[in-house]
N, C-alpha and C positions, 0 to 999 in steps of 0.2 A: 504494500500500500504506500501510495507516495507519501501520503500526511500523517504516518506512525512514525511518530520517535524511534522507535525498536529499530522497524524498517530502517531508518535516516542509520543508526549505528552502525548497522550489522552490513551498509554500503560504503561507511566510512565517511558518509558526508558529516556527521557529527563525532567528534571524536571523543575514544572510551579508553577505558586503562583494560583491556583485553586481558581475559585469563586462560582461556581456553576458547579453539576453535575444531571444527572438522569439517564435514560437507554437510552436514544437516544442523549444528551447533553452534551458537555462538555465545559465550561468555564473560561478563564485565562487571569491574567492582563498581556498586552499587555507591552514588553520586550522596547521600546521604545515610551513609550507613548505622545501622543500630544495635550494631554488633562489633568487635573488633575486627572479624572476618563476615562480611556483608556482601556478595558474589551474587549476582541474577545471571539465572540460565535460561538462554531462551532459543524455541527453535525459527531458522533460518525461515523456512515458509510460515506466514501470516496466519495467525490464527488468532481472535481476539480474547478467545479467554476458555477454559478446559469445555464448556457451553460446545466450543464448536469442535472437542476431540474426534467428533463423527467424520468430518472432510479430513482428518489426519490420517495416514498409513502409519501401522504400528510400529515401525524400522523408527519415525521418528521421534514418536514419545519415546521410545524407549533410549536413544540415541540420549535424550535429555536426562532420564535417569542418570545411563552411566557416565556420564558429564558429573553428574550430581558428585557420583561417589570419587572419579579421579579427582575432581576439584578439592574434595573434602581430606582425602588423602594427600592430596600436593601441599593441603594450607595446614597440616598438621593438625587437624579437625579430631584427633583419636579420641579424646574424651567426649567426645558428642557433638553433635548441632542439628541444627532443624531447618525442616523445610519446607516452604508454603508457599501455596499459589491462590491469590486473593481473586475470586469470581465474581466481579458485577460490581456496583454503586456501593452495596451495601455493605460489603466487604472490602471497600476502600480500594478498590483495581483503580490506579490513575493513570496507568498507562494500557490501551486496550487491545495487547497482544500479549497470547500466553507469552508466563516467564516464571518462574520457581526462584523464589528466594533464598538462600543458604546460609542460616545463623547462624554463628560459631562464635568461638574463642574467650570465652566464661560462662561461668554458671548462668543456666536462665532461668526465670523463675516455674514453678511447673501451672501458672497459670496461663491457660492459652487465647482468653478474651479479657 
């Protein structure tokens, strides 16, 4: 999509602290992070939010996953972190292309709302 942020990134027209890339993946540290380690993964084709996982081939979610886990073993993530993909208005989605958030690098607390 021309007028997605994500899109704009993952073209390079906006520039990102890149962490991870491959043919379906692309990964960057997250611009206000709320974690020590704050990573968004996101896949390369458009999709605005897990809503539209139906128009996705599963080669790419899954691609995202194992993003998940290299990234989390790169950033020395062993003691844990968390991962979340925020769906719709209501859940606070501000940008409207799937992306998986990646918490790490302290204790978090175990409340999730």
């Amino acid at each position: 999509m021309s007028d997605c942020l994500f899109c704009k990134i993952i073209s390079g027209e906006i520039p990102s602290t890149k962490v991870y890339e491959d043919d379906l993946v692309y990964a960057f540290r997250d611009i206000n992070p709320q974690t020590p380690v704050h990573v968004l993964v996101i896949p390369k084709k458009h999709f605005a939010s897990i809503d539209e996982i139906d128009r996705a081939e599963d080669r790419e979610i899954a691609a995202c996953l194992r993003a998940v886990r290299l990234i989390a073993r790169h950033e020395n993530l062993e003691k844990g972190y968390r991962v979340i993909s925020n769906c719709g208005p209501d859940a606070c989605q501000s940008v409207p292309h799937l992306h998986f958030h990646i918490l790490g690098g302290r204790k978090m607390s175990d409340q999730m709302a």
